[in-house]
C-alpha positions in Angstrom: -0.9 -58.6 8.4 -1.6 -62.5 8.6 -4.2 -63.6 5.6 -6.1 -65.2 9.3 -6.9 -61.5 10.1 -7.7 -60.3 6.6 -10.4 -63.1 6.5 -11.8 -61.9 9.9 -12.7 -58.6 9.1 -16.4 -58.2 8.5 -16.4 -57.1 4.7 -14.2 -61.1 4.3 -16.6 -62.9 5.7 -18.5 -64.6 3.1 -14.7 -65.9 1.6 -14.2 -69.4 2.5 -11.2 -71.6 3.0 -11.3 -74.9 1.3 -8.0 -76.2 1.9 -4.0 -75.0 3.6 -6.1 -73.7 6.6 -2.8 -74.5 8.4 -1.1 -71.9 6.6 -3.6 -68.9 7.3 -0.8 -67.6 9.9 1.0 -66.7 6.3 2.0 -62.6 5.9 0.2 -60.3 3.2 0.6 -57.7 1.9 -0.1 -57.0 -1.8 -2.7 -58.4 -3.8 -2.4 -59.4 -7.8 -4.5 -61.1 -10.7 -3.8 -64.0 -12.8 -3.7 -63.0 -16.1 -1.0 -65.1 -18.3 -0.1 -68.5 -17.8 3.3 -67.5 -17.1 2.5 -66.2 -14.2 5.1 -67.8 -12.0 7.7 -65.9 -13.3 6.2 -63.0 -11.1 5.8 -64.1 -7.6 6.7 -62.3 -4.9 6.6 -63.1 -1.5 3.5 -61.9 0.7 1.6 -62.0 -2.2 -2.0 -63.3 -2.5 -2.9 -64.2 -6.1 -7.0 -64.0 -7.2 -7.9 -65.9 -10.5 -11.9 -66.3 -12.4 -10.4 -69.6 -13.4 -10.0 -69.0 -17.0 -6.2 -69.9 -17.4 -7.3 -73.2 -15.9 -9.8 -74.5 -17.9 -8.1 -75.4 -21.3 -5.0 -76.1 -19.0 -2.6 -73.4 -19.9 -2.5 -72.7 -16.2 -1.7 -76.2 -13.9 -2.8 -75.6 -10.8 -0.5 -78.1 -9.3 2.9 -76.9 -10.7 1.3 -72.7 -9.6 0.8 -73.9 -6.6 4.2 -75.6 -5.6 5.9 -72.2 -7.1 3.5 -69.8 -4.8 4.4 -72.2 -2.0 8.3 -71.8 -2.7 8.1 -67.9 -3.5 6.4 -67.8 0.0 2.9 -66.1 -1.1 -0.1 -65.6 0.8 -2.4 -67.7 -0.9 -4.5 -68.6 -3.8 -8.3 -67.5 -4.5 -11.0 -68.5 -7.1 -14.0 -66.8 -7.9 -16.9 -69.1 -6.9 -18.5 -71.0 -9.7 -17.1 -69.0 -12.6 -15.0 -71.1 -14.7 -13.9 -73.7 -12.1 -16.7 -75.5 -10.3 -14.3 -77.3 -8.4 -10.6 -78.7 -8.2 -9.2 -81.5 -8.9 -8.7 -83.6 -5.3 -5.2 -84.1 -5.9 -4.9 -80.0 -6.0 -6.8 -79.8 -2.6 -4.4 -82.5 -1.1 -1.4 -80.6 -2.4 -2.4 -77.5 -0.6 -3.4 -79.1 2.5 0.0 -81.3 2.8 2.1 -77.9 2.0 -0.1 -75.6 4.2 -0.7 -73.5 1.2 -4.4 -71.4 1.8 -6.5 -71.8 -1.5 -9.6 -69.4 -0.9 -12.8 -69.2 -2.6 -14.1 -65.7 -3.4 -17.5 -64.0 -4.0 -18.8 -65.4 -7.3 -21.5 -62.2 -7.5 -18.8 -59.3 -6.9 -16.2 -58.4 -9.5 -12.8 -59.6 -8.9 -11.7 -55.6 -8.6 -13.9 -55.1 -6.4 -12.5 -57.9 -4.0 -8.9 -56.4 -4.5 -10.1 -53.0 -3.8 -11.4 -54.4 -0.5 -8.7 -56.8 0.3 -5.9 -53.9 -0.5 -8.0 -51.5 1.5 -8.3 -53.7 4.5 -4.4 -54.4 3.9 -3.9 -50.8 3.9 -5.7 -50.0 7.2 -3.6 -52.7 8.9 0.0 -51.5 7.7 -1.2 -47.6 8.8 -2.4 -49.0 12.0 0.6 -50.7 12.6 3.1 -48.1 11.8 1.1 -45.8 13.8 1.4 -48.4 16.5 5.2 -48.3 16.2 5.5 -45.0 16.2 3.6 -44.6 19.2 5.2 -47.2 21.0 8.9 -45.1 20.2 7.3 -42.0 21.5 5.6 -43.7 24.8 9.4 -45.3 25.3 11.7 -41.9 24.6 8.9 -40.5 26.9 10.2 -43.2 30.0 14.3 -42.8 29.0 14.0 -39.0 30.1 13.0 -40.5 33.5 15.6 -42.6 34.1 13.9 -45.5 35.0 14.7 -48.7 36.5 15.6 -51.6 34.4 12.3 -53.6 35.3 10.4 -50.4 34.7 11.7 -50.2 31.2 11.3 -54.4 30.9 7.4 -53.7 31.9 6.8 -50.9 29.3 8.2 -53.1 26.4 6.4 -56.5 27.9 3.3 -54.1 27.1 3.9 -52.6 23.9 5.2 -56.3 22.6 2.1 -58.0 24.6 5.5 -60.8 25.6 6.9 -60.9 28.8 10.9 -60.1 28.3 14.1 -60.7 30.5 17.2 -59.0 30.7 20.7 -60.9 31.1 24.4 -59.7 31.6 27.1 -60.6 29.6 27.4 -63.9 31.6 23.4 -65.3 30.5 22.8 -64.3 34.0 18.7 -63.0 34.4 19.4 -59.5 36.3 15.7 -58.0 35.7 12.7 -59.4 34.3 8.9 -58.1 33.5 6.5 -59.0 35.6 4.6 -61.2 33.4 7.4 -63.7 33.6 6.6 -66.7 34.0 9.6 -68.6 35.8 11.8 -67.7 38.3 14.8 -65.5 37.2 17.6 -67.7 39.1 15.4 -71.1 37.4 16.0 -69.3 34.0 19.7 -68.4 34.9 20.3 -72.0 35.9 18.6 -73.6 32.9 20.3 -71.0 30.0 24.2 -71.5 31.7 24.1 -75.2 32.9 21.8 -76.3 31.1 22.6 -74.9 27.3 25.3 -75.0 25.2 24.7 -71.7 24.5 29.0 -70.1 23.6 27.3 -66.7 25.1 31.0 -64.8 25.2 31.0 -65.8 21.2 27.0 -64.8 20.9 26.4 -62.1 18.1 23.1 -62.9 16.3 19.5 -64.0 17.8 19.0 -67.5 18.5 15.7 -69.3 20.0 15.6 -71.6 22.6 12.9 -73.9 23.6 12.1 -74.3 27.8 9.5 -76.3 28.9 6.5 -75.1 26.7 7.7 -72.1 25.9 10.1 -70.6 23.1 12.7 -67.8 23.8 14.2 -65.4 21.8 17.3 -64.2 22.7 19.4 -61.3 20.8 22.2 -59.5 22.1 22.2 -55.7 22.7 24.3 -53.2 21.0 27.2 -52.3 23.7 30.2 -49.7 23.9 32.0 -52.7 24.3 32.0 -56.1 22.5 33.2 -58.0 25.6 30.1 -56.9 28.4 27.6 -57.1 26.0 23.6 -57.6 27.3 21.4 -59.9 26.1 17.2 -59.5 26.0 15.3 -62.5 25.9 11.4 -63.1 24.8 8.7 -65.1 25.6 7.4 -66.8 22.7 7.7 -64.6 20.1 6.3 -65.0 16.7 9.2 -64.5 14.1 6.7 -64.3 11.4 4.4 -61.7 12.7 6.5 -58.4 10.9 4.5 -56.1 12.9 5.6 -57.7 16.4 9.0 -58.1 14.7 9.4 -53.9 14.1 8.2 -53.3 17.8 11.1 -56.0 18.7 13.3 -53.8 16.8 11.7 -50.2 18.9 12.4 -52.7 22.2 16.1 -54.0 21.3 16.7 -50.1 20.3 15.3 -48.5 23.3 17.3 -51.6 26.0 20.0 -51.1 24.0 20.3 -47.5 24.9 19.8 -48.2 28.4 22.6 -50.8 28.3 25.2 -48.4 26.6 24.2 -45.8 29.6 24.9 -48.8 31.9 28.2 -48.8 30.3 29.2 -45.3 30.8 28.2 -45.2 34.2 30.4 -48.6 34.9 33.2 -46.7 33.7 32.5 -43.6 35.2 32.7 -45.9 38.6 36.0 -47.7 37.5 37.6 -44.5 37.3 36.7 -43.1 40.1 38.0 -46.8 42.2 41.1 -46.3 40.6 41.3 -43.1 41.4 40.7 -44.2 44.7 43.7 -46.9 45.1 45.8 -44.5 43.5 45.3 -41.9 46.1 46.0 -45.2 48.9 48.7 -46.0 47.3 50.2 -42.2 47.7 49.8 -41.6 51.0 46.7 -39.3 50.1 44.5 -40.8 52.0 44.2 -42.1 55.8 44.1 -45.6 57.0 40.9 -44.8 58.8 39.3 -43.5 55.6 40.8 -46.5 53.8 39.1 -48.8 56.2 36.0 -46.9 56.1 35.8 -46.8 52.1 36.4 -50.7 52.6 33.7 -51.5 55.0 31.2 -49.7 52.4 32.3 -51.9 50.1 31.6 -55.2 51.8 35.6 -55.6 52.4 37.1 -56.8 56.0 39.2 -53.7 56.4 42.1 -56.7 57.7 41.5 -58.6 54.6 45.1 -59.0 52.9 45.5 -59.1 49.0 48.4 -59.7 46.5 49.1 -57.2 44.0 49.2 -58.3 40.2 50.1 -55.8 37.4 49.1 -56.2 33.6 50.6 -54.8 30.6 50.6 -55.6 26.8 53.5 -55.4 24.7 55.0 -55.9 21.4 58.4 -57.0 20.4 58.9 -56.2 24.3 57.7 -52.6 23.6 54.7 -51.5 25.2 52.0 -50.8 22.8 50.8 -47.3 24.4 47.0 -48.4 22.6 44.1 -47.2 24.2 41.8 -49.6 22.7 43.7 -52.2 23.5 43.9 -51.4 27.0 40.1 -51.1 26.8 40.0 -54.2 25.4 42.0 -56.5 28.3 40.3 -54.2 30.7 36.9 -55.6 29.5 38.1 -58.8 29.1 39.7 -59.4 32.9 36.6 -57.7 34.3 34.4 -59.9 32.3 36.7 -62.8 33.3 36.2 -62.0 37.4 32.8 -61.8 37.1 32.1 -64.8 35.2 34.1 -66.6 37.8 33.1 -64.5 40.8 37.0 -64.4 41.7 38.0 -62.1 44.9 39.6 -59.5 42.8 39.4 -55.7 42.8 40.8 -54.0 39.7 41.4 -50.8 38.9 44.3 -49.0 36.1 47.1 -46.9 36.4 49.0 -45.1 33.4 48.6 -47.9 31.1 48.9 -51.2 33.3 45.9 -52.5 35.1 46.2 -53.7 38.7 44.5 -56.2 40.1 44.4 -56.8 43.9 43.8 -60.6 45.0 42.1 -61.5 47.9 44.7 -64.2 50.2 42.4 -66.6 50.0 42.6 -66.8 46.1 45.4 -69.0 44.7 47.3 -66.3 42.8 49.1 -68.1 40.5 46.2 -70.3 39.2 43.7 -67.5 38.8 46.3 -65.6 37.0 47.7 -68.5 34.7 43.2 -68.9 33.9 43.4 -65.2 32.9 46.2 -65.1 30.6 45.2 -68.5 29.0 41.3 -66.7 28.5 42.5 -63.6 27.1 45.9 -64.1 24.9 44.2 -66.1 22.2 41.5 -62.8 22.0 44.3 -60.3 21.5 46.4 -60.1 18.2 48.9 -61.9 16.7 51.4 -59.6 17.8 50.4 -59.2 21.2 52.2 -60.6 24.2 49.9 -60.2 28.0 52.4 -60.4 30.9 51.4 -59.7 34.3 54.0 -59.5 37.4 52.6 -60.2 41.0 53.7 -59.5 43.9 55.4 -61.8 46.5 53.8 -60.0 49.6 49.8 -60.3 50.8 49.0 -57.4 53.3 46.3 -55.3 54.0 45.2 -52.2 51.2 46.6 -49.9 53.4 49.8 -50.9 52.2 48.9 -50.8 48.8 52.5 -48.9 48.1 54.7 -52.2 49.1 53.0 -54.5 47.5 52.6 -52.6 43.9 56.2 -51.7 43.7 57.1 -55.8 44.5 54.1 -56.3 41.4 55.8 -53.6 39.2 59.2 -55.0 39.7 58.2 -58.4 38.9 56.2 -57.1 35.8 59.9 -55.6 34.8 61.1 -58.7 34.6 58.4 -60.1 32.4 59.0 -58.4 29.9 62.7 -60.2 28.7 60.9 -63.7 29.9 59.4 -66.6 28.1 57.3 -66.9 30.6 53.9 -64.4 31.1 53.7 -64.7 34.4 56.3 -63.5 37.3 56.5 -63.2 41.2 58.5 -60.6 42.8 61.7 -62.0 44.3 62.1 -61.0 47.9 65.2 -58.6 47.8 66.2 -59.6 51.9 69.6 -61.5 50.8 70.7 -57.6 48.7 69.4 -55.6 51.8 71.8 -57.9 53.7 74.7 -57.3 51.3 74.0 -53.2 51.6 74.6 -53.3 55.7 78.3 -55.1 54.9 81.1 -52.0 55.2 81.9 -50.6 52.0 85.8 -51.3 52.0 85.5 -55.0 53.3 83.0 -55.7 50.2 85.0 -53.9 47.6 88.2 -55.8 49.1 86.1 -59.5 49.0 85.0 -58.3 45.1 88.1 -57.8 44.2 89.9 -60.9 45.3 87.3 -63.3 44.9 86.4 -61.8 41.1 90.0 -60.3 40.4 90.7 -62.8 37.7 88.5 -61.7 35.3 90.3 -58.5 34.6 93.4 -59.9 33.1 93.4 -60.4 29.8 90.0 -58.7 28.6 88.9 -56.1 27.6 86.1 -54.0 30.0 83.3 -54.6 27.9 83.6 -58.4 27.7 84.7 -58.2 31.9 81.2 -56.5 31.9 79.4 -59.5 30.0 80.8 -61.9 32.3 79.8 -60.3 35.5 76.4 -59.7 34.1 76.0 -63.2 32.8 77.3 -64.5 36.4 74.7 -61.8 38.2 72.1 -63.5 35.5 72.7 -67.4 36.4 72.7 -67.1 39.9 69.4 -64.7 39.7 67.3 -67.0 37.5 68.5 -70.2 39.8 71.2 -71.6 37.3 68.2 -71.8 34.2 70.5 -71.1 31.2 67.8 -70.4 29.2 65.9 -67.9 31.3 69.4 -66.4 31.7 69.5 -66.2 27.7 66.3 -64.9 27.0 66.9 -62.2 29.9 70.5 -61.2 28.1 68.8 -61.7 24.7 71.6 -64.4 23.7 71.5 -67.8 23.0 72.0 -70.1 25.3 75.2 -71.5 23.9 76.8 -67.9 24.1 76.1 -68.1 28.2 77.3 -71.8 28.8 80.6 -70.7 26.8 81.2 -67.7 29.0 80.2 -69.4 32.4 83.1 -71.9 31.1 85.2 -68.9 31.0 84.7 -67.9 33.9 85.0 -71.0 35.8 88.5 -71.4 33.7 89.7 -67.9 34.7 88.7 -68.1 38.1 89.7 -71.7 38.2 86.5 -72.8 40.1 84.0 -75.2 39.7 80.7 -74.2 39.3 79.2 -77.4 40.2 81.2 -77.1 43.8 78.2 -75.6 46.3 81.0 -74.0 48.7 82.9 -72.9 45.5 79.2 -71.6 43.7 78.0 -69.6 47.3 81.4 -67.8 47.7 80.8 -66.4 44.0 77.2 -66.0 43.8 77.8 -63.4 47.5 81.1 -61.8 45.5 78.4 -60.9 42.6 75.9 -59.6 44.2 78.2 -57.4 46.0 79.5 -56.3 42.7 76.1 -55.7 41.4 75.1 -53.7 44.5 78.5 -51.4 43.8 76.9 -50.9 40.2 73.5 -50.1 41.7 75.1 -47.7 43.9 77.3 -45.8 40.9 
């Protein structure tokens, strides 16, 4: 309890303060007697010290040097029994007190310094029952309201009234979703002041900070969540850090929101399951267009509204990690990227990729460069994010064409430097499959003939596949490398072979197109085999 309230009670009335009244907001809790000089060797914080005066008059005890040790061990205060051995202090010793808010106390000079500690510890004793009777009260009454399943701002009231402090609730974002109705500001002014007007890092925000608005203070501490990255944050009003019995309430509060968060949690991925459930079912032919539409509309989505398909996986070494946490982990990071951005995107997993569908309107290739640039430095070291996309923005109901383009592209991510790839239309190879089988095998063999002669099969076979590999990746030797997975010097020295074998020029356009359709023919016979 504060030494302010100790003094208030009836049976303290006749003590009075004669200096460090600012510092009667100090905590106590335990009581003790000077009886050696040494004394400040056995301070303990909280503690409120009660002395005839004796050790003081042949100066065993200085007052100024106890004093300035009390003050740094954080005690309660000082008393002196009233015209006992010290009729009064020395001015200097007042002034001390005074400047470091230190309470010096004088006590009844006709009652037996026991019998004030009895009093004072009884008094003290009362409080701390009261108060964890309090506490335990305020659990039950809150456990009571959880089996209800109440609204957020019912829950926000019931603590604003245990705690006597209006309180707010914010998403992972420092957004104010849900308030008690003793606030006093507006939610959306509160939302605008703690995001645009702070420098608050609330992504990186693991501890309690205070913040001061207008005239009044706020507390803010983040909730415990099932997951790091959508974490919730309470804030309240003007709270008084060194009131410990407001402080263990605070905890009862944070304990009981942060239940109702991690519920919040569950049910949010209860939901994301059942949408990707959902898409996967669209994306089967499981489910009609009509329904589609309909499941759409209830959704606030223009059944016509057409969307590019991206797909996201993690790997390692270019081996997908098959990690469930970390899957968890980019999951909650992208959604928490969307929403922080309020980005057109719908997401929802399959197997171990998650798919996000992007509105047309969105620029895909920005929003996705953004994503990967916020979430690769948050995975580990041995991580690598790479999404594919696809090339084609239709309607959901054709979900199916434009996943396979994303899925394909993601393929291809994987042996590129680069993170991010769009499907490459395929009309050119569709072409190529409509040309008679005989004509194309005869226009392979003469335009390509001259690299059997000579070599063996396996290095014919690393020619063609270098040749399919330049003219895929638009002449980039080094994307053609990293796709074959050798160096770049190995691919210019067999694209010289080639052009010496064939003799051609590769830098000839007409010479370059009549290859480049001889090669994809070739690759399509492969395909076919």
């Amino acid at each position: 309890m504060r030494l302010q309230t100790l003094l208030e009670t009836p049976s303290m009335q006749h003590m009075r303060v004669i200096a460090g009244k600012r510092g009667l907001k100090r905590e106590i809790n335990n009581i003790g007697m000077i009886e050696s000089p040494d004394i400040a060797d056995f301070l303990k914080a909280d503690q409120f010290l009660i002395t005839n005066g004796y050790p003081f008059i042949n100066t065993t005890t200085n007052p100024t040097a106890l004093i300035k040790a009390m003050h740094a061990a954080n005690c309660a205060g000082l008393g002196f029994k009233d015209h006992r051995y010290v009729d009064h202090l020395p001015k200097e010793v007042l002034a001390l007190a005074d400047e470091l808010a230190f309470p010096i106390i004088i006590t009844p000079g006709d009652e037996l310094i026991s019998e004030t500690m009895r009093k004072m510890l009884s008094i003290i004793l009362k409080s701390q029952t009261d108060e964890l009777s309090r506490i335990v009260q305020a659990n039950q009454s809150l456990a009571d309201l959880l089996l209800k399943d109440p609204t957020h701002t019912t829950v926000l009231n019931k603590c604003s009234e245990i705690l006597n402090h209006a309180l707010f609730l914010m998403d992972s974002h420092f957004r104010v979703v849900s308030a008690s109705q003793s606030l006093p500001v507006t939610q959306s002014t509160l939302t605008d002041f703690l995001r645009n007007q702070t420098n608050i890092d609330y992504f990186n925000l693991h501890t309690r900070i205070t913040v001061a608005y207008q005239q009044l203070s706020l507390t803010i501490t983040p909730l415990f969540s099932a997951y790091k990255e959508n974490k919730a944050f309470v804030g309240i009003i003007d709270l008084d850090p060194g009131n410990s019995t407001d402080q263990m309430l605070t905890q009862v509060v944070l304990n009981t929101l942060s239940f109702v968060n991690s519920r919040v949690d569950m049910l949010n991925e209860s939901a994301f399951r059942n949408q990707s459930g959902f898409y996967l079912n669209v994306m089967d032919g499981g489910i009609s267009n009509d329904l589609v539409n309909k499941t759409l509309k209830a959704q606030n989505v223009e059944p016509s509204t057409k969307f590019r398909c991206a797909t996201i996986l993690v790997t390692t070494n270019h081996q997908t990690l098959l990690s469930n946490h970390l899957l968890e982990q980019v999951q909650q990071l992208t959604l928490w990227f969307i929403k922080e951005y309020q980005a057109p995107v719908i997401t929802f997993s399959l197997k171990q990729q998650l798919v996000l569908l992007i509105k047309d309107e969105q620029n895909a290739q920005h929003f996705l460069t953004a994503l990967v640039d916020f979430i690769q430095p948050k995975l580990d070291k041995s991580a690598r994010l790479i999404i594919g996309y696809s090339y084609s923005t239709l309607p959901l109901t054709e979900l199916a064409t434009t996943y396979n383009e994303a899925a394909e592209a993601l393929a291809l991510s994987k042996n590129s430097p680069h993170a991010i790839t769009i499907y490459r239309p395929k009309y050119v190879k569709e072409l190529i499959s409509l040309i008679p089988e005989n004509e194309a095998k005869s226009f392979v063999e003469r335009v390509l003939g001259g690299l059997v002669s000579g070599i063996s099969a396996h290095e014919q076979q690393n020619l063609l596949n270098t040749l399919y590999g330049y003219f895929y990746y638009h002449q980039n030797i080094a994307e053609v490398a990293g796709h074959l997975e050798i160096h770049r010097n190995t691919v210019i020295y067999r694209l010289k072979k080639v052009e010496k074998m064939l003799t051609l020029n590769l830098d000839d356009p007409e010479q370059t197109q009549t290859l480049e359709m001889a090669v994809l023919l070739w690759h399509n016979q492969e395909a076919q085999k």
